[in-house]
MIKE-369595 format. One line per field, with one value per residue: residue number from 1; residue in three letters; chain; y, z, x of N, C-alpha, C, O in turn. Coordinates in steps of 0.2 Angstrom, whole numbers, padded with zeros to 4 digits. Each point is the difference from the previous one (the first is absolute). Example, Ala and Ser with C-alpha at 12.3 -4.5 7.8 and 13.67 -1.06 7.14 Angstrom:
2
i	c(1; 2)
aa	c(ALA; SER)
ch	c(A; A)
n_Y	c(-0028; 0006)
n_Z	c(0039; -0007)
n_X	c(0066; -0007)
ca_Y	c(0006; 0006)
ca_Z	c(0000; 0001)
ca_X	c(-0004; 0004)
c_Y	c(0006; 0005)
c_Z	c(0000; 0003)
c_X	c(0004; -0004)
o_Y	c(-0001; 0006)
o_Z	c(0003; 0001)
o_X	c(0005; 0003)
//
This chain:
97
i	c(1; 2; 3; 4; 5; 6; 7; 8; 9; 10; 11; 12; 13; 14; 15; 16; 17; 18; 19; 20; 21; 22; 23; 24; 25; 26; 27; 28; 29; 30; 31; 32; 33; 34; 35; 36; 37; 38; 39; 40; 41; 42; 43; 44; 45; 46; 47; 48; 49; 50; 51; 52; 53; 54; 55; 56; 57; 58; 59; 60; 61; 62; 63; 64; 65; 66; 67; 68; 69; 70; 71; 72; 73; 74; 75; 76; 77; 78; 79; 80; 81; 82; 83; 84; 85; 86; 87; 88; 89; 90; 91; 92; 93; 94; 95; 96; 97)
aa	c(UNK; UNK; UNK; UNK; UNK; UNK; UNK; UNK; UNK; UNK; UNK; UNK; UNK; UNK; UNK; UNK; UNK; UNK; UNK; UNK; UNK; UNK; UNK; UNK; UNK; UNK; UNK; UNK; UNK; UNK; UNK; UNK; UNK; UNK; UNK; UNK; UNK; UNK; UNK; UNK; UNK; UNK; UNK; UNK; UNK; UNK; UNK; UNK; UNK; UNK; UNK; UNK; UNK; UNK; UNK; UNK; UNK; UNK; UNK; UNK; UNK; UNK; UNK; UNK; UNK; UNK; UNK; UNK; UNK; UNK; UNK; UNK; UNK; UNK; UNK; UNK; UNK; UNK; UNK; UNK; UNK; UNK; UNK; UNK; UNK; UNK; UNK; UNK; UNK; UNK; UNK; UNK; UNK; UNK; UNK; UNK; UNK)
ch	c(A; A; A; A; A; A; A; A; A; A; A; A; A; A; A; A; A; A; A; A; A; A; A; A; A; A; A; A; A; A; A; A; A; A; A; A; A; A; A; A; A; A; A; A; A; A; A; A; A; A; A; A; A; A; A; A; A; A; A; A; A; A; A; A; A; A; A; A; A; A; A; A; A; A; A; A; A; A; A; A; A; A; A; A; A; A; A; A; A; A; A; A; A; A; A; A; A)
n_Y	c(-0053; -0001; 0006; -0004; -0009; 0003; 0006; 0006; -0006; 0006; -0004; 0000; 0007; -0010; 0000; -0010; -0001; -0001; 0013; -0010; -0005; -0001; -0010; 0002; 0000; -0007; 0003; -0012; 0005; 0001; 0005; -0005; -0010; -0004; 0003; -0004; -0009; -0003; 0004; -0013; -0004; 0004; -0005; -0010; -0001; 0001; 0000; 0000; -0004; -0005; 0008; 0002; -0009; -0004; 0003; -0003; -0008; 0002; 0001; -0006; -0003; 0007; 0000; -0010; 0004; 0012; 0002; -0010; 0000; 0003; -0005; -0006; 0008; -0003; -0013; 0005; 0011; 0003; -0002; 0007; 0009; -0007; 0000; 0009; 0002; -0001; 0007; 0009; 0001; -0001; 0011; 0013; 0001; 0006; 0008; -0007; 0007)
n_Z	c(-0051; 0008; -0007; 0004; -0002; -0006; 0008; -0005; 0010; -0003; 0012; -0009; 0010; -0008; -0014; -0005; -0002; 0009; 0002; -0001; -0012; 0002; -0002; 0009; -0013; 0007; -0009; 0001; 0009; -0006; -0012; -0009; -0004; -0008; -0011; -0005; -0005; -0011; -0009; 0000; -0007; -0010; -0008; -0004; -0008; -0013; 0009; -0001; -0002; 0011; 0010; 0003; 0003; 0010; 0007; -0006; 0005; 0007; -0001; 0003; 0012; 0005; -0002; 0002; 0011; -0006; 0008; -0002; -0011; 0001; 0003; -0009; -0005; 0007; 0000; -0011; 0003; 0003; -0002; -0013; 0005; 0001; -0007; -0005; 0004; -0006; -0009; 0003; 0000; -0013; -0009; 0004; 0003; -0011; 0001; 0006; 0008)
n_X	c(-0062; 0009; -0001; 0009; -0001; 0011; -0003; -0007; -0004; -0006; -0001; -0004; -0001; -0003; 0001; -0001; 0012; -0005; 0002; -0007; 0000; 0012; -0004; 0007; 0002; 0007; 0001; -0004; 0003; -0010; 0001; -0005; 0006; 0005; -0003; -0007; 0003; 0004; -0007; 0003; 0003; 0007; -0012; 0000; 0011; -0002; 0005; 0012; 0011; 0002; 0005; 0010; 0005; 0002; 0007; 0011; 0000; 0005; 0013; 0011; 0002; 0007; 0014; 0002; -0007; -0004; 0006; -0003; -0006; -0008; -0008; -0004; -0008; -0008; -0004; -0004; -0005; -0011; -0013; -0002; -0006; -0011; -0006; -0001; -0009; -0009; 0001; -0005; -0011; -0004; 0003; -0005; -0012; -0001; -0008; -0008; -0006)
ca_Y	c(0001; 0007; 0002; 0007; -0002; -0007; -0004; -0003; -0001; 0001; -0002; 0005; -0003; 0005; 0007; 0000; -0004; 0004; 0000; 0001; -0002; -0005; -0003; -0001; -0006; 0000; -0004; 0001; 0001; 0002; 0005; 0004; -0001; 0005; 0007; -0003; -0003; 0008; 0004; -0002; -0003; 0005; 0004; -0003; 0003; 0010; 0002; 0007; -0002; -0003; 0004; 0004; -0003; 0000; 0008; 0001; -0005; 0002; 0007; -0002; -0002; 0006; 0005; -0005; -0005; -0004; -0001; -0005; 0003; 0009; -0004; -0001; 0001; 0004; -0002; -0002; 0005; -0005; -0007; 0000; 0004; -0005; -0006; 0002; 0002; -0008; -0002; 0002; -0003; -0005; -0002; -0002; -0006; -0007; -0002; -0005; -0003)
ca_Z	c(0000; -0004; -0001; -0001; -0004; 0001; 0009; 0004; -0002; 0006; -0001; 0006; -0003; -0003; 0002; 0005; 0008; 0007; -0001; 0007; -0001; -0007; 0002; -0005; -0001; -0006; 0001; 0006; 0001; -0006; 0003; 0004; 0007; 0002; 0001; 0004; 0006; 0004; 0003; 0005; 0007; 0002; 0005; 0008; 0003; 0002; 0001; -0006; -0009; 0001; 0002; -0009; -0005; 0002; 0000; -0006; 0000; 0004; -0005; -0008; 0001; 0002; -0004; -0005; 0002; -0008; -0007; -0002; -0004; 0003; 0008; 0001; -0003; 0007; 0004; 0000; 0001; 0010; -0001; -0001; 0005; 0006; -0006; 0000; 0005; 0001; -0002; 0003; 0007; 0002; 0000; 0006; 0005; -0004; -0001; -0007; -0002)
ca_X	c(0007; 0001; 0007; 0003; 0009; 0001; 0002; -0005; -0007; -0004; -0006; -0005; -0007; -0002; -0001; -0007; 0001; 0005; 0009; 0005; 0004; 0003; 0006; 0005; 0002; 0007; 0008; 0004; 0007; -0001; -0002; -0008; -0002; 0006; -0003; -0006; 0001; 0005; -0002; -0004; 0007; 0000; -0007; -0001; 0005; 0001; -0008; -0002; -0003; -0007; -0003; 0000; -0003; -0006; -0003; -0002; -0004; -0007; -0003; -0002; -0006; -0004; -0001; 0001; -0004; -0002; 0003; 0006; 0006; 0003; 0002; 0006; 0005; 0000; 0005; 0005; 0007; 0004; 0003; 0008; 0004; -0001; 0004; 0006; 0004; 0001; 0008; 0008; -0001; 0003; 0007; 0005; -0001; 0003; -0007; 0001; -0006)
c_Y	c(0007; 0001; 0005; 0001; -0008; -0002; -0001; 0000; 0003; -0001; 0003; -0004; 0006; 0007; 0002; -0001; 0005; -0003; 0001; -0004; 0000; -0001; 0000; -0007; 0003; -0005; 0001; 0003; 0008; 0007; 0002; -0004; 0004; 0006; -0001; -0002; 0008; 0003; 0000; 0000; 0007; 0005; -0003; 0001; 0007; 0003; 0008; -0002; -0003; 0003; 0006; -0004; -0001; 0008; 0000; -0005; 0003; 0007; -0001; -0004; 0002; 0004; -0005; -0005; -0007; 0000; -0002; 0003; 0004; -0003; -0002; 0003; 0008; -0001; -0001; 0001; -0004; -0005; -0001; 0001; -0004; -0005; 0002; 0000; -0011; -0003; 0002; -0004; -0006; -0004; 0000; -0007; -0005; -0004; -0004; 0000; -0004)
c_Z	c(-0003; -0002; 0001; -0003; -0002; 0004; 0004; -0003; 0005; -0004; 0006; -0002; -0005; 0003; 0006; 0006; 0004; -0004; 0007; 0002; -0005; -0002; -0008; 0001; -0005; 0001; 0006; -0003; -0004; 0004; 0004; 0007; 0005; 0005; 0005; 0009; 0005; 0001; 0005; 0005; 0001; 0004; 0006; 0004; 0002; 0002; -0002; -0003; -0001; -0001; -0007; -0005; 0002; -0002; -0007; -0001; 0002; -0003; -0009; -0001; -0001; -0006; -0008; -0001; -0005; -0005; 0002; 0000; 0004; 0005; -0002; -0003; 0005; 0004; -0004; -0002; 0007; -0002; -0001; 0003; 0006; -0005; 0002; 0008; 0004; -0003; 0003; 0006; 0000; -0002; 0006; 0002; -0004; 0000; -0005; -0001; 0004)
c_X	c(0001; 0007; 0003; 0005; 0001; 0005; -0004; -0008; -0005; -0007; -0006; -0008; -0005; -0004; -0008; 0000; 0003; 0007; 0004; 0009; 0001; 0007; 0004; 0004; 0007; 0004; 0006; 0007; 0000; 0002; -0006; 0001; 0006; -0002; -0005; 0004; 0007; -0005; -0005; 0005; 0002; -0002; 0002; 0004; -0002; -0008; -0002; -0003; -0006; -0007; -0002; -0004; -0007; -0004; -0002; -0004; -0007; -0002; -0003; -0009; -0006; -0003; -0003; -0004; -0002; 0006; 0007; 0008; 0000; 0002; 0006; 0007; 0001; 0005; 0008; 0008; 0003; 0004; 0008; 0002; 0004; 0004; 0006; 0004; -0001; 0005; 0004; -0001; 0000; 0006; 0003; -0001; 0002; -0007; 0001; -0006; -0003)
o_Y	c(0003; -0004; 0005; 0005; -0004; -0004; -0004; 0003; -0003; 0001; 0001; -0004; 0006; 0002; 0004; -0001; 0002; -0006; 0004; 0001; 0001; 0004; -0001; -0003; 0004; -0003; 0005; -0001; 0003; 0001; 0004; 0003; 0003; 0001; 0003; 0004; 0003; 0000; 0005; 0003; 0002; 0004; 0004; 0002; 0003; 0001; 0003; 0000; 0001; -0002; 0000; 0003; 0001; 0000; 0002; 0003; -0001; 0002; 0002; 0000; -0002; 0002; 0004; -0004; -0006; -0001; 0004; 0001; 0001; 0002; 0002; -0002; 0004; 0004; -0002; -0004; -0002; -0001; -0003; -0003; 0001; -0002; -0004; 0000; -0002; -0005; -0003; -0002; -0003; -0005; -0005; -0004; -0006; -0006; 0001; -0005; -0002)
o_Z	c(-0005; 0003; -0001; 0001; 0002; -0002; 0005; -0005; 0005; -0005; 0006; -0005; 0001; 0006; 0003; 0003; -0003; -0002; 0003; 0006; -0004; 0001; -0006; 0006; -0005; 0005; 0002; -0006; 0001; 0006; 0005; 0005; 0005; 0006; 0005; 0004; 0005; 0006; 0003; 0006; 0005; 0005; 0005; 0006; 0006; -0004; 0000; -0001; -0006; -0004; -0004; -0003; -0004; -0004; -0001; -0005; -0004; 0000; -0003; -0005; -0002; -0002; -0004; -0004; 0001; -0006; 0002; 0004; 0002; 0001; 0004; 0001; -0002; 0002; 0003; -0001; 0001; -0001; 0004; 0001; 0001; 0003; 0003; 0000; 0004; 0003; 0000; 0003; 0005; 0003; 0002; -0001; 0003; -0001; -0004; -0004; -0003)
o_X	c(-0003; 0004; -0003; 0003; -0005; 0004; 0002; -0001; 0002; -0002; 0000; -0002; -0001; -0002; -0001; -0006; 0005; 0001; 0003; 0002; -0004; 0005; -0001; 0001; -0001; 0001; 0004; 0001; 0005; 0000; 0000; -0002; 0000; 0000; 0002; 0000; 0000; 0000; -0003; -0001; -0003; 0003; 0001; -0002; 0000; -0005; -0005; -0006; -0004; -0004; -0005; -0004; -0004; -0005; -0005; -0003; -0005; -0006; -0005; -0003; -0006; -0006; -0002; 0001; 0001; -0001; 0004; 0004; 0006; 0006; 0005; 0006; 0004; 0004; 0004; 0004; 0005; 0006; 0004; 0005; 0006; 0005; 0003; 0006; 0003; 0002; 0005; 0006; 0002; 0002; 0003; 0005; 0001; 0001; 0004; -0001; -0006)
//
């Protein structure tokens, strides 16, 4: 098990085994799932924004292969960028999640 805050838990398999998954666990209704679930439903609606984030994913992959931390702290000026423009899209529609 791993931590990265106290809103959620992810779990992956250790460091000698393929990381080909890891799953996160939190508290139903919370913000961590708040945000998770708007930026899922967003990607799905706006396929810009999909597309953008895919593209930096697969770059930050590229350029970050071994290291974690840079991987993700690569994706994540988009990220707020895309957060922010998934609240205004989901005030219009009244998203509840």
């Amino acid at each position: 098990m791993r931590s990265r805050d106290h809103e959620h838990r992810y779990f992956r398999p250790p460091a000698d085994r393929p990381r080909d998954v890891h799953v996160h666990v939190c508290a139903a209704g919370g913000r961590w799932e708040r945000a998770h679930l708007l930026f899922r439903d967003y990607l799905r609606a706006n396929p810009p924004a999909c597309a953008a984030y895919t593209a930096m994913k697969r770059e930050a992959a590229a350029l970050w292969r071994d290291d974690s931390l840079a991987y993700t702290e690569a994706k994540n000026d988009l990220i707020l960028d895309l957060l922010g423009e998934a609240e205004r899209w989901a005030a219009d529609r009244r998203w509840l999640g």
